[in-house]
C-alpha positions as a Markdown table, in Angstrom:
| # | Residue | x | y | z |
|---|---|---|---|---|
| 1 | Unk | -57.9 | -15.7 | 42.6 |
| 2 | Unk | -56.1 | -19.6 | 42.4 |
| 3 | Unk | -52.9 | -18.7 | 44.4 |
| 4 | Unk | -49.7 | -19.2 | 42.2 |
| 5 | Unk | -47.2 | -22.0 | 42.7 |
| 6 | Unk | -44.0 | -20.9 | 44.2 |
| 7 | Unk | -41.3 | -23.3 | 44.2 |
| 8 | Unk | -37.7 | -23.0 | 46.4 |
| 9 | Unk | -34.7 | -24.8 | 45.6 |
| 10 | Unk | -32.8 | -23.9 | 48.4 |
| 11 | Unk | -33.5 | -22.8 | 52.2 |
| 12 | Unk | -30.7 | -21.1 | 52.9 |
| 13 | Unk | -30.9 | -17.4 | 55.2 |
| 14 | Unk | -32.1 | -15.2 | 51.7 |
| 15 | Unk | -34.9 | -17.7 | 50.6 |
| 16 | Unk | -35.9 | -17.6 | 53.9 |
| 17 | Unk | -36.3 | -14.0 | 54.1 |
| 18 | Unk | -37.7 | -13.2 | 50.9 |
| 19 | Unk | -40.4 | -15.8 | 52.3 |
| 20 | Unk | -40.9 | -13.8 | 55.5 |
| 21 | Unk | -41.2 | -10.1 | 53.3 |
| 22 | Unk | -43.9 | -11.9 | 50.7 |
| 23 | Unk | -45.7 | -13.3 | 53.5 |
| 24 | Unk | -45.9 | -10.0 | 55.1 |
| 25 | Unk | -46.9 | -8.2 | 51.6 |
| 26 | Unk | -49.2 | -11.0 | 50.0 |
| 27 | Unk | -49.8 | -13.4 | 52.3 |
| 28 | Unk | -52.8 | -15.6 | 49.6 |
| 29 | Unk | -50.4 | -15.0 | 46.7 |
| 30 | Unk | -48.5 | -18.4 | 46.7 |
| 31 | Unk | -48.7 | -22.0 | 47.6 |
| 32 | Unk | -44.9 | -22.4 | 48.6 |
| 33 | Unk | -43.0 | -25.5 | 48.2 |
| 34 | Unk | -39.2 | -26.1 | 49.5 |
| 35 | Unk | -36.7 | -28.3 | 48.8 |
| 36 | Unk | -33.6 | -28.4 | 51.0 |
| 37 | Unk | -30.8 | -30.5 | 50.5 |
| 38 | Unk | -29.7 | -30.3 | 54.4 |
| 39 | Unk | -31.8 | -32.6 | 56.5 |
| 40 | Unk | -33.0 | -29.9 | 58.5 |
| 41 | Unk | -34.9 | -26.1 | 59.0 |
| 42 | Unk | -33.9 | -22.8 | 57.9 |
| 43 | Unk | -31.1 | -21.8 | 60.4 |
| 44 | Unk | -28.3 | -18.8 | 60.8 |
| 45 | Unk | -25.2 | -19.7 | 59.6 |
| 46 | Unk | -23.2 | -16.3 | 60.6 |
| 47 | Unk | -23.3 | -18.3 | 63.9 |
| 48 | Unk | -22.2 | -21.5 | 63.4 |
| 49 | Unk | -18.9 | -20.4 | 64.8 |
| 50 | Unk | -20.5 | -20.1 | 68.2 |
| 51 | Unk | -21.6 | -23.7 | 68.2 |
| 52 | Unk | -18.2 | -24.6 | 67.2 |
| 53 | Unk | -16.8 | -23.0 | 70.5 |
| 54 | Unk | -19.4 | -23.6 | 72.5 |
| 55 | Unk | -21.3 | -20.7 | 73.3 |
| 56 | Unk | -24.6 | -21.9 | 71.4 |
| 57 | Unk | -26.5 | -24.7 | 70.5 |
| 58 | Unk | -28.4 | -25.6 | 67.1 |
| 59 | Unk | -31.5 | -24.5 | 68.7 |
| 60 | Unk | -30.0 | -21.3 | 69.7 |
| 61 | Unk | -29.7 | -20.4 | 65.8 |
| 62 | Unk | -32.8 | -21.8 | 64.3 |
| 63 | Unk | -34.7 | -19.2 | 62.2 |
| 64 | Unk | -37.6 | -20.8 | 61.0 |
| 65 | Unk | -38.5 | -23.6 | 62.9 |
| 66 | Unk | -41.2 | -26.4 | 62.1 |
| 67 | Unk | -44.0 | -24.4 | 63.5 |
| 68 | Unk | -43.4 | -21.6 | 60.8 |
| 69 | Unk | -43.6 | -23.6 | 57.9 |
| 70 | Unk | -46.9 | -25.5 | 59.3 |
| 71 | Unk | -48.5 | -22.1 | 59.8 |
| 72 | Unk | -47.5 | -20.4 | 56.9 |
| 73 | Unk | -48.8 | -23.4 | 54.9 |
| 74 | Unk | -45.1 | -24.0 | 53.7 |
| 75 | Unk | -44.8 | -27.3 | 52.1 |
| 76 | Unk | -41.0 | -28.4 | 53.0 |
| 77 | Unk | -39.3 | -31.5 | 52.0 |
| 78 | Unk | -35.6 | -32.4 | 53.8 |
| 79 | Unk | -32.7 | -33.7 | 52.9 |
| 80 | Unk | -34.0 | -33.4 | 49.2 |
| 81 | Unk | -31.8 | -32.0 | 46.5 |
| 82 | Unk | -33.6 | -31.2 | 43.2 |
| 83 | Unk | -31.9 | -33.0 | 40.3 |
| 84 | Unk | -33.6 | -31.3 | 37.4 |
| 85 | Unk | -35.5 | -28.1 | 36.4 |
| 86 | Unk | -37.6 | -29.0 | 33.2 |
| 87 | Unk | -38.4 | -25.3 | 32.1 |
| 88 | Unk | -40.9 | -26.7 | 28.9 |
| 89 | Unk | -43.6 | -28.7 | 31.5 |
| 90 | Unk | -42.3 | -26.1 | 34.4 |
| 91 | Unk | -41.5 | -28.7 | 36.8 |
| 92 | Unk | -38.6 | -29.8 | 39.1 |
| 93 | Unk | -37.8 | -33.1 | 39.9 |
| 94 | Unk | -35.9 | -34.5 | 43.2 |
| 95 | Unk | -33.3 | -37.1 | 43.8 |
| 96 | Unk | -35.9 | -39.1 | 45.3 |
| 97 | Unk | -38.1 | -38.7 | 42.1 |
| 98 | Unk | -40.8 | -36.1 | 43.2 |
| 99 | Unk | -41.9 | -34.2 | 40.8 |
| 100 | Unk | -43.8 | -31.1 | 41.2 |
| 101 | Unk | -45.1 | -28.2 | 39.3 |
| 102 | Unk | -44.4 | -24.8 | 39.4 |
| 103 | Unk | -45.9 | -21.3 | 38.3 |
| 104 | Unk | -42.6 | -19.5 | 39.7 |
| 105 | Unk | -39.5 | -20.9 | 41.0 |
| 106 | Unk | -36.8 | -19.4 | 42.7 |
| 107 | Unk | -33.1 | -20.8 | 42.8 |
| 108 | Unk | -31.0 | -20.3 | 46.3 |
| 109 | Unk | -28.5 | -23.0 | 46.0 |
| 110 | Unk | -25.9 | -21.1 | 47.5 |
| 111 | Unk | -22.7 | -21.8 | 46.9 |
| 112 | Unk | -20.0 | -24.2 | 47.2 |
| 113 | Unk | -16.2 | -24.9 | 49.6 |
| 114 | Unk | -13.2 | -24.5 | 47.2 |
| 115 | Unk | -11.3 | -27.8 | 48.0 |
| 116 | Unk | -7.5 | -26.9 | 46.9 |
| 117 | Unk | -6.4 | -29.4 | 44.6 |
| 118 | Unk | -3.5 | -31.1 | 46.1 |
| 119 | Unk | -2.0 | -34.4 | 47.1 |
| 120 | Unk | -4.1 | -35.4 | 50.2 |
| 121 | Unk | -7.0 | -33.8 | 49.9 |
| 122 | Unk | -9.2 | -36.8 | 50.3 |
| 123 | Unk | -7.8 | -37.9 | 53.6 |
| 124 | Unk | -9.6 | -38.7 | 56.2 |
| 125 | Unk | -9.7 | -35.5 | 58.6 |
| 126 | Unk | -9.9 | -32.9 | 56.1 |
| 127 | Unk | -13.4 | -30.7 | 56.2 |
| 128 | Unk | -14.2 | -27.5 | 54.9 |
| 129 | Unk | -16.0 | -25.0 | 57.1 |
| 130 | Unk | -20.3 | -24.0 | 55.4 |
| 131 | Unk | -22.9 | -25.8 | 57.3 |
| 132 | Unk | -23.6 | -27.7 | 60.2 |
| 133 | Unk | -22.2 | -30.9 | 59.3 |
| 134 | Unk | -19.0 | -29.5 | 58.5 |
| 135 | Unk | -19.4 | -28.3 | 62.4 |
| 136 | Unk | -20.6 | -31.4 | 63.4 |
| 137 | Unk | -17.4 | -33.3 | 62.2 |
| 138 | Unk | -14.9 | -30.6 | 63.4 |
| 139 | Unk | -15.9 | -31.2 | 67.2 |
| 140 | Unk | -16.1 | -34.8 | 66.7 |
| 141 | Unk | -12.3 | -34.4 | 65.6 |
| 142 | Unk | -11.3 | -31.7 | 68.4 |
| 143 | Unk | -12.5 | -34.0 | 70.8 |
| 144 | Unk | -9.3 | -35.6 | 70.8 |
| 145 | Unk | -7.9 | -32.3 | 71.3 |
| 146 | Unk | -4.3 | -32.5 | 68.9 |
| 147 | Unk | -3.8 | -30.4 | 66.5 |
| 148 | Unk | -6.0 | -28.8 | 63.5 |
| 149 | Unk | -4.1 | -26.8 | 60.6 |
| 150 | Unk | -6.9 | -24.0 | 59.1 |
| 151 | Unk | -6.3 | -23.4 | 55.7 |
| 152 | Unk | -7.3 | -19.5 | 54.7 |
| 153 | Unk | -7.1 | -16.7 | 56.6 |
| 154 | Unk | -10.6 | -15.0 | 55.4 |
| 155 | Unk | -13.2 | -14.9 | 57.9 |
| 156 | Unk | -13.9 | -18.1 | 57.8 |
| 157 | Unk | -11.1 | -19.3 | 58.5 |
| 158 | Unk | -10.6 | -17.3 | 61.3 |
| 159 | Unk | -13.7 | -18.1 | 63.1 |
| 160 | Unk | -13.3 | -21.8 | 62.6 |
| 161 | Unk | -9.4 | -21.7 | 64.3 |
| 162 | Unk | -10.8 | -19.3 | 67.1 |
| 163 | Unk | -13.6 | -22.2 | 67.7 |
| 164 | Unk | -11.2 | -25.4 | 67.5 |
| 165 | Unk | -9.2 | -23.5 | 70.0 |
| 166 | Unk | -11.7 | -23.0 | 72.5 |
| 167 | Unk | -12.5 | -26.3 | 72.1 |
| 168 | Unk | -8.9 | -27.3 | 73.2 |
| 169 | Unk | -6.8 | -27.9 | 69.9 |
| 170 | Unk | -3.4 | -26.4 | 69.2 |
| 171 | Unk | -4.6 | -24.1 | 65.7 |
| 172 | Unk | -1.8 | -23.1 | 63.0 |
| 173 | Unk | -3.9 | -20.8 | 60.2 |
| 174 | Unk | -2.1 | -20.9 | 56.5 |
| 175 | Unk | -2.6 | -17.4 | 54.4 |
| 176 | Unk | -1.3 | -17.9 | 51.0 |
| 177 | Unk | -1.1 | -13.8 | 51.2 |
| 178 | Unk | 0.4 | -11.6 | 53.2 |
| 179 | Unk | -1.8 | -10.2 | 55.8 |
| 180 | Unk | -5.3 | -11.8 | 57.0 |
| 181 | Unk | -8.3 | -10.7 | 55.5 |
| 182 | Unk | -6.8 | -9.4 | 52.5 |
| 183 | Unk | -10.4 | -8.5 | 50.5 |
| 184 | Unk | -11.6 | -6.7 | 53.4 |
| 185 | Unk | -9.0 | -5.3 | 55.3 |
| 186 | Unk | -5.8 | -3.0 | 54.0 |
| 187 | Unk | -2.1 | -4.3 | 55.0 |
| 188 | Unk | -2.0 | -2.6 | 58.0 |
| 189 | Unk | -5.0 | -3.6 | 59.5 |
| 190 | Unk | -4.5 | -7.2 | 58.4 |
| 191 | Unk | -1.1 | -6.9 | 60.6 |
| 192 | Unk | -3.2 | -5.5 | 64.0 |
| 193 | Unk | -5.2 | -8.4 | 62.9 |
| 194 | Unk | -2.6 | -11.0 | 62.7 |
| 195 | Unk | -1.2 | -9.5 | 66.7 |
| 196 | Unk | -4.8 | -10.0 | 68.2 |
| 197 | Unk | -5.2 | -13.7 | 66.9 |
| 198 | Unk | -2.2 | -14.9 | 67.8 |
| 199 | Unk | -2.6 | -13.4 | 70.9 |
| 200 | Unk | -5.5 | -15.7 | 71.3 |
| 201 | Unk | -2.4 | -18.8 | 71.0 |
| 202 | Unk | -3.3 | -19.6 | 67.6 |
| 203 | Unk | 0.1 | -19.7 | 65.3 |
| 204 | Unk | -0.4 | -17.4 | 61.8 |
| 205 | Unk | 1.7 | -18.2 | 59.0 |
| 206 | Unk | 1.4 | -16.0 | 56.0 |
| 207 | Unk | 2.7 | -16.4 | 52.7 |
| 208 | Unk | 2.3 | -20.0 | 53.1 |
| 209 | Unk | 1.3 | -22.0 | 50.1 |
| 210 | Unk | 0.2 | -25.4 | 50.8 |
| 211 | Unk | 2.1 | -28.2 | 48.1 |
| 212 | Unk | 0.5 | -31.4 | 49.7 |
| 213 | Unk | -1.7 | -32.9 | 52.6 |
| 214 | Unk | 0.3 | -35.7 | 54.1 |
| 215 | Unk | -1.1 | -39.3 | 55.3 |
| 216 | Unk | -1.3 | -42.6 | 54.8 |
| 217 | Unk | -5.6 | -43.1 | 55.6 |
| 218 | Unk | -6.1 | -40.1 | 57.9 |
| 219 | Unk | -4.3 | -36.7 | 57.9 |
| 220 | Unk | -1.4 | -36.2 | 59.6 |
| 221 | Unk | 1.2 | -33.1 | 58.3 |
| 222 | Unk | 0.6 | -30.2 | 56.3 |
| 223 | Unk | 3.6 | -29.7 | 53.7 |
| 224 | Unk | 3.9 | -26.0 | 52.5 |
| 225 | Unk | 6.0 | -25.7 | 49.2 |
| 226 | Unk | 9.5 | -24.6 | 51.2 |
| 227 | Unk | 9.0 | -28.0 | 52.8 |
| 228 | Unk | 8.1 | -27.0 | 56.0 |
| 229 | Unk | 5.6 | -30.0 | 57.3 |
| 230 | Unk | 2.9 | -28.9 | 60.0 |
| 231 | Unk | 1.4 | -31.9 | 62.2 |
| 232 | Unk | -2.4 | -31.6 | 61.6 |
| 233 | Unk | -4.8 | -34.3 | 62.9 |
| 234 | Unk | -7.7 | -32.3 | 61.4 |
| 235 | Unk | -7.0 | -30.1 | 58.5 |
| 236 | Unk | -9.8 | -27.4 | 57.6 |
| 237 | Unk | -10.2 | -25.5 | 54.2 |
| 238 | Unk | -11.3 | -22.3 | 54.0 |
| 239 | Unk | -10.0 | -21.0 | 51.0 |
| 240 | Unk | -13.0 | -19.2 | 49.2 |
| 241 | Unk | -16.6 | -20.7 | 47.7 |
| 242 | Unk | -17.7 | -20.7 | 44.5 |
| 243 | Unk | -21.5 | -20.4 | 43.6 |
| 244 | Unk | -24.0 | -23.4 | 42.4 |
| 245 | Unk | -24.8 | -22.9 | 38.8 |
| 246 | Unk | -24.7 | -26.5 | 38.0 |
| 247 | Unk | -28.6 | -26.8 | 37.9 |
| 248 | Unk | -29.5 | -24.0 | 36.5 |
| 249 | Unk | -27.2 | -24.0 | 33.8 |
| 250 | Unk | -28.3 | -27.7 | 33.0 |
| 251 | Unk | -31.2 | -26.3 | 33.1 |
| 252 | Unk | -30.6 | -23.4 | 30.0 |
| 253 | Unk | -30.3 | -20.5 | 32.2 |
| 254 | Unk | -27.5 | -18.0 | 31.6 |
| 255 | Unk | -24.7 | -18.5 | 34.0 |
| 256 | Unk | -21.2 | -17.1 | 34.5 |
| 257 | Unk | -19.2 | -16.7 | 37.5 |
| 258 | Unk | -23.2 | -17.1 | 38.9 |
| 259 | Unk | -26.7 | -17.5 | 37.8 |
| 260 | Unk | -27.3 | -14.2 | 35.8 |
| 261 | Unk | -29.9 | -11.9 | 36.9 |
| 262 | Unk | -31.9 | -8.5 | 36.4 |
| 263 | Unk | -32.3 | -6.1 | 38.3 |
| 264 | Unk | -35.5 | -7.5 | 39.1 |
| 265 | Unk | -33.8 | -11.2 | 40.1 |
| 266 | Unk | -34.9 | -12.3 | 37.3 |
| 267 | Unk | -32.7 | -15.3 | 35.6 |
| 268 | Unk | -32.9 | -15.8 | 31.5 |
| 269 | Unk | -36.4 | -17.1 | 32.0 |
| 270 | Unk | -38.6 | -15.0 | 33.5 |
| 271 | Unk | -40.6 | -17.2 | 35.5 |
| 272 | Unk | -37.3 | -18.2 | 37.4 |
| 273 | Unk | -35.3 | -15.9 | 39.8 |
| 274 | Unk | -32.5 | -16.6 | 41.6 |
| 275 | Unk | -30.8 | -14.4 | 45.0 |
| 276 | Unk | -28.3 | -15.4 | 47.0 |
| 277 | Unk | -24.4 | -16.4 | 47.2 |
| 278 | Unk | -25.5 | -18.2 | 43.5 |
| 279 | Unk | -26.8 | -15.1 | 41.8 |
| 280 | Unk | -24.9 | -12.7 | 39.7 |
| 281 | Unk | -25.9 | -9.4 | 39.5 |
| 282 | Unk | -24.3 | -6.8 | 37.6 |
| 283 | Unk | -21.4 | -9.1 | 36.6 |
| 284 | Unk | -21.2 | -9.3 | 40.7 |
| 285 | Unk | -21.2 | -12.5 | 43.3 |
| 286 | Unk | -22.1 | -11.8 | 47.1 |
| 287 | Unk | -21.2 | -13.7 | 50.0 |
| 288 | Unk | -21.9 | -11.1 | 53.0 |
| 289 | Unk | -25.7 | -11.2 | 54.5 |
| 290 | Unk | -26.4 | -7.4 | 53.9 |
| 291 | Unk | -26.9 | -7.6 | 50.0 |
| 292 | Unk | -28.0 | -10.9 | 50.6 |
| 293 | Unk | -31.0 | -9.8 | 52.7 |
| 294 | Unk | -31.3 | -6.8 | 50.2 |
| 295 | Unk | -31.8 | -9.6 | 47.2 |
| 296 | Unk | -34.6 | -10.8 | 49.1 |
| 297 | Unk | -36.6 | -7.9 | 49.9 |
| 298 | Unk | -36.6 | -6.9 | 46.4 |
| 299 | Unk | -37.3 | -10.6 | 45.3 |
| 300 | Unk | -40.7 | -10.6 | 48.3 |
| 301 | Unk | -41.6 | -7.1 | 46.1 |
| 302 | Unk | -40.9 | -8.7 | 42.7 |
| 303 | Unk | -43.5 | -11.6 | 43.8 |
| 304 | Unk | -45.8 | -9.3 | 45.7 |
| 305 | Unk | -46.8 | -7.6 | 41.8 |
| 306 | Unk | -44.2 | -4.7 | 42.1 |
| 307 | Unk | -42.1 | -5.0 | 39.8 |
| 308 | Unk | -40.4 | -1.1 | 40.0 |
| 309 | Unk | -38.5 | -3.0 | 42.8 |
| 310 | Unk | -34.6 | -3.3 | 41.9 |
| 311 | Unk | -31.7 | -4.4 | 43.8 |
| 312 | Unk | -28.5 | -2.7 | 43.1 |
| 313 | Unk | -25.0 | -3.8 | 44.0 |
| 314 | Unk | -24.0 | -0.9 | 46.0 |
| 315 | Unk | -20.9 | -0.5 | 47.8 |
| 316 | Unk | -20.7 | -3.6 | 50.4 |
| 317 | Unk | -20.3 | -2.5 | 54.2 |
| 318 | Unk | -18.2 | -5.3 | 56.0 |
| 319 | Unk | -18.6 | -4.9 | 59.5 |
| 320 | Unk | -17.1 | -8.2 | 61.3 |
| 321 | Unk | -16.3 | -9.7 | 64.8 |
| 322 | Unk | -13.3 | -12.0 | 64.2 |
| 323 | Unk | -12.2 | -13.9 | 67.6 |
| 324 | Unk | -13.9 | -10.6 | 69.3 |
| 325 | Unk | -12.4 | -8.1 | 67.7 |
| 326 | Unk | -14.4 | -5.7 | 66.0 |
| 327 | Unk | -13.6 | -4.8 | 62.2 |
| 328 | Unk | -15.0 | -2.8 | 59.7 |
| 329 | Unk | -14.4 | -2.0 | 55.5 |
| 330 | Unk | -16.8 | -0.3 | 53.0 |
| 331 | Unk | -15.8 | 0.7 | 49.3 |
| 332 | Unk | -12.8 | 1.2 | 47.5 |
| 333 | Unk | -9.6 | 1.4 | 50.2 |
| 334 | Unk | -7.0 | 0.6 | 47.3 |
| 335 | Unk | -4.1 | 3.0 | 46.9 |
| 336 | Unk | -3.9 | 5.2 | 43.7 |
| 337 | Unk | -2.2 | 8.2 | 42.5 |
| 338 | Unk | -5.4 | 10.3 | 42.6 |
| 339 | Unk | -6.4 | 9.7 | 45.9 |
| 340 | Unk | -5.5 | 10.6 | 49.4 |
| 341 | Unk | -5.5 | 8.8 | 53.0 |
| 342 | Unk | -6.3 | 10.2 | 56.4 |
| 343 | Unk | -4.8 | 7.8 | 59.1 |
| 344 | Unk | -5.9 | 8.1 | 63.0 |
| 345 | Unk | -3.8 | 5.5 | 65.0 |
| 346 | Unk | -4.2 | 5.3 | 68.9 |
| 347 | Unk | -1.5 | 2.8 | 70.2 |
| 348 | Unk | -3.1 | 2.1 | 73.6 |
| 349 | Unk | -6.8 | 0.6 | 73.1 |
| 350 | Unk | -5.6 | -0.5 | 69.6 |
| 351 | Unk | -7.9 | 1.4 | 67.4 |
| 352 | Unk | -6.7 | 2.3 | 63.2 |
| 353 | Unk | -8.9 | 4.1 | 61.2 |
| 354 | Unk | -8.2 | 4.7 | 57.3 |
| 355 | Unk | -10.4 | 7.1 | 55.4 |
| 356 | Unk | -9.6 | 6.9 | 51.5 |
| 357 | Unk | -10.7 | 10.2 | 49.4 |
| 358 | Unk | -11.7 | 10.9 | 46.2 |
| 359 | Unk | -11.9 | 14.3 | 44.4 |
| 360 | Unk | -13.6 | 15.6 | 47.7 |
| 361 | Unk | -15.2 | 12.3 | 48.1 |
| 362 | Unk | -15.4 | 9.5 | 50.8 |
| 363 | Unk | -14.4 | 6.5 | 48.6 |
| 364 | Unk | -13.2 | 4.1 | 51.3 |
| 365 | Unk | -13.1 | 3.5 | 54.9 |
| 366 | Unk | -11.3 | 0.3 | 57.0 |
| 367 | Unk | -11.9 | 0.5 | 60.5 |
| 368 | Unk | -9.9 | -2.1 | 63.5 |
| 369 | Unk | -10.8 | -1.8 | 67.0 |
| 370 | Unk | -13.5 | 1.0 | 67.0 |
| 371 | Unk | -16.1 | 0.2 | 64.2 |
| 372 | Unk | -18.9 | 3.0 | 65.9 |
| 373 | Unk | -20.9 | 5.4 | 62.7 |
| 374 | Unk | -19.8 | 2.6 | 60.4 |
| 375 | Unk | -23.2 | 3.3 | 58.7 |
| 376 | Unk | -22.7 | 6.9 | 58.4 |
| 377 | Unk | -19.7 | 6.6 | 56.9 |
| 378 | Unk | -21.1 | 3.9 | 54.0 |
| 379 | Unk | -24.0 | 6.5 | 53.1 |
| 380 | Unk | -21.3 | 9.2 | 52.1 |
| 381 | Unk | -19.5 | 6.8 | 49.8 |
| 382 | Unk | -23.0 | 5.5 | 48.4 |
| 383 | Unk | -24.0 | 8.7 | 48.3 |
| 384 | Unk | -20.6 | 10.3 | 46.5 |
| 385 | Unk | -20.9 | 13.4 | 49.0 |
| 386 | Unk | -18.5 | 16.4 | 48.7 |
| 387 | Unk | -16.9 | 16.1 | 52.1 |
| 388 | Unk | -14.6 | 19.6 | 51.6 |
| 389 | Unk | -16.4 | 21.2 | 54.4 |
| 390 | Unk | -16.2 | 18.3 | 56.7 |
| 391 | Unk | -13.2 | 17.5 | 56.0 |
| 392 | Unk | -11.0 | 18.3 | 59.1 |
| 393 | Unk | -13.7 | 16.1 | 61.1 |
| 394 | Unk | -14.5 | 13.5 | 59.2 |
| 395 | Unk | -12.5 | 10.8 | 60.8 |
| 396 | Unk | -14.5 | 11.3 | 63.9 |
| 397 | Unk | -18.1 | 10.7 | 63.0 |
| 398 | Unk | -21.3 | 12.8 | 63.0 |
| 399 | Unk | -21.1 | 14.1 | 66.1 |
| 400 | Unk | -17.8 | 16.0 | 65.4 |
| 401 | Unk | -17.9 | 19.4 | 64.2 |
| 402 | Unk | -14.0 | 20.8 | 62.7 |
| 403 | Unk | -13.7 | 22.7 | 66.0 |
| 404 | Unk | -14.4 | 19.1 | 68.1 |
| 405 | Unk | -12.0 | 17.0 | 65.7 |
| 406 | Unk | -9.4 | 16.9 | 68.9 |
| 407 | Unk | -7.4 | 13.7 | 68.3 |
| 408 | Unk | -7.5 | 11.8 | 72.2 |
| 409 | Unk | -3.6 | 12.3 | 73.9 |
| 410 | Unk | -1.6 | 9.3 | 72.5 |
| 411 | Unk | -3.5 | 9.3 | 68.7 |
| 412 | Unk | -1.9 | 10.4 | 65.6 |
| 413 | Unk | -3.9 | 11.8 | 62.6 |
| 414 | Unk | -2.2 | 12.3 | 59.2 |
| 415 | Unk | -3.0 | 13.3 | 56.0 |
| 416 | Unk | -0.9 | 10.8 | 53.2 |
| 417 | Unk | 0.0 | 12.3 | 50.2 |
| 418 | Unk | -0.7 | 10.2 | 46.6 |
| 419 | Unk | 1.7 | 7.3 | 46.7 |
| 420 | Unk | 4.1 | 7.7 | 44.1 |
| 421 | Unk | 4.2 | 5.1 | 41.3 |
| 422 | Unk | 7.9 | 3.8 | 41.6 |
| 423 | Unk | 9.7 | 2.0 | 38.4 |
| 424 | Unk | 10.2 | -1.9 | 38.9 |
């Protein structure tokens, strides 16, 4: 049979292993073609934070270098951003003006910074924090070694004013909420968080809202809106990122928040799927590898002829190293009236645990310090397990029966009633 025509708009860490899973499943299927709007290869950008402090180089995080696309006959075209998808003659057409044809194409354009809109935000000396250019500009700036002013206290954030401090620059981080990491981590753990990165000499400031950047051609202060001015001579955003529809919904495909999907990746047109941070499945965005990767196998099945292959947007595991500290979070951790908390606190090697129950079920879990049996602990909630018999052990893993669950001297463990719903 003619092999198919597979185009990629995007070469991002999902496209690239959706490629790796269809080559290993139908390896004569597809002539593949890429575009890729960076000038470069396939690389991992969960550790671009390493370059940024030093402790790797670009060739350290390659994934697919130049050899892989040669011998997978991988067509791959570099610094080219596709302009148009013409879904009548099933083409796409580049900035350059290339123009080629496609029997299936697959969108991974990722997603986008979120640049706050406020006075200043053009300056000279303001970046935000996605790919290796962004990098690239951040240590020519922290050469000079003054000071940087990190806007967002997500992960992101966090890992870019760990790196401009190794690299010698006095870091303030901005939160507009009150603790760090406020989508993966409850209040209290957000607060352990806040101790360890500022024990690392980078200066925290929560509740901060930032009213304007302040220059004349360059950056120079930060001004929040209680008028305190921070001196910045590099100014980094890393307030959230919003997903690349533009294309695709030039294009006719259905788009909200994200490019819609099926359950099979499937956009609005059923020759054209989409995965990664610009997909939207089940009324859901995604921004962490794990369902990223997930996408993708089910996408290299999808192409391979099975088309029983479904992704589902099950709970999402977050299980982080911020500044070397370990973290973990995994469903549902909000307070309700219908729920109940087991805490474990131990003061002295600075480990909280926070298991969140449901009508006999695991619903949530937030872990700082010791993240060990993270996994075990995501397949009860996926699974919705009666934990009842368990119960007395649960915060301590697998390998704890109720007769082993012994807090260690110095821990506390306590059962939290329902919080009770008080009048404003």
């Amino acid at each position: 049979m003619a092999k198919q025509r597979l185009v990629v708009i995007g070469n991002g860490m999902a496209p690239g292993r959706a490629l790796e899973r269809l080559f290993d499943r139908a390896p004569d299927a597809y002539d593949v073609t890429i575009f890729n709007a960076e000038p470069r290869v396939n690389y991992d950008r969960i550790m671009l934070s390493p370059i940024l402090s030093g402790e790797k180089t670009f060739e350290e995080i390659v994934i697919h270098g130049d050899g892989w696309y040669v011998r997978n006959g991988v067509t791959l075209y570099k610094g080219s951003t596709v302009t148009s998808i013409d879904r009548a003659s099933k083409t796409v057409t580049s900035a350059r003006g290339l123009t080629v044809p496609y029997d299936k194409l697959l969108i991974a354009t990722g997603s986008s910074p979120v640049i706050l809109p406020v006075p200043g935000a053009a300056l000279a000396g303001v970046l935000s924090y996605r790919d290796l250019d962004d990098v690239q500009a951040m240590l020519l700036a922290a050469k000079s070694r003054g000071a940087a002013v990190v806007i967002g206290g997500g992960l992101l954030g966090l890992e870019a004013a760990a790196g401009l401090r190794e690299r010698g620059m006095t870091v303030t981080v901005l939160h507009v909420m009150p603790t760090l990491m406020e989508r993966q981590l409850d209040p209290a753990a957000g607060l352990l968080l806040q101790r360890a990165v500022e024990a690392r000499g980078i200066k925290v400031i929560t509740r901060a809202e930032t009213a304007a950047i302040l220059g004349i051609k360059s950056v120079e202060a930060v001004q929040l809106a209680d008028g305190t001015r921070i001196p910045a001579d590099l100014v980094v955003m890393a307030v959230g990122i919003r997903p690349n529809v533009g294309l695709a919904k030039e294009a006719g495909l259905q788009t909200a928040r994200g490019i819609v999907v099926d359950a099979g990746l499937r956009t609005s047109d059923r020759d054209i799927y989409a995965i990664g941070e610009c997909a939207e499945a089940e009324g859901q965005t995604f921004g962490l590898v794990a369902p990223l990767y997930e996408m993708a196998h089910v996408l290299a099945a999808q192409l391979a002829g099975d088309e029983a292959a479904r992704f589902r947007a099950n709970a999402t595991a977050t299980k982080l190293k911020v500044t070397g500290i370990d973290l973990f979070s995994a469903g549902d951790f909000a307070a309700a009236p219908d729920r109940e908390e087991i805490v474990f606190q131990d003061a002295e090697p600075g480990v909280y645990r926070r298991l969140v129950l449901k009508a006999n079920m695991l619903v949530g879990a937030v872990f700082y310090g010791d993240t060990s049996d993270g996994g075990w602990y995501v397949d009860l909630i996926r699974a919705g397990a009666d934990v009842s018999a368990i119960r007395d052990g649960l915060m301590f893993g697998p390998g704890y029966g109720a007769a082993k669950a012994v807090p260690p001297a110095g821990a506390s463990v306590r059962t939290l009633p329902p919080p009770v719903a008080v009048a404003a």
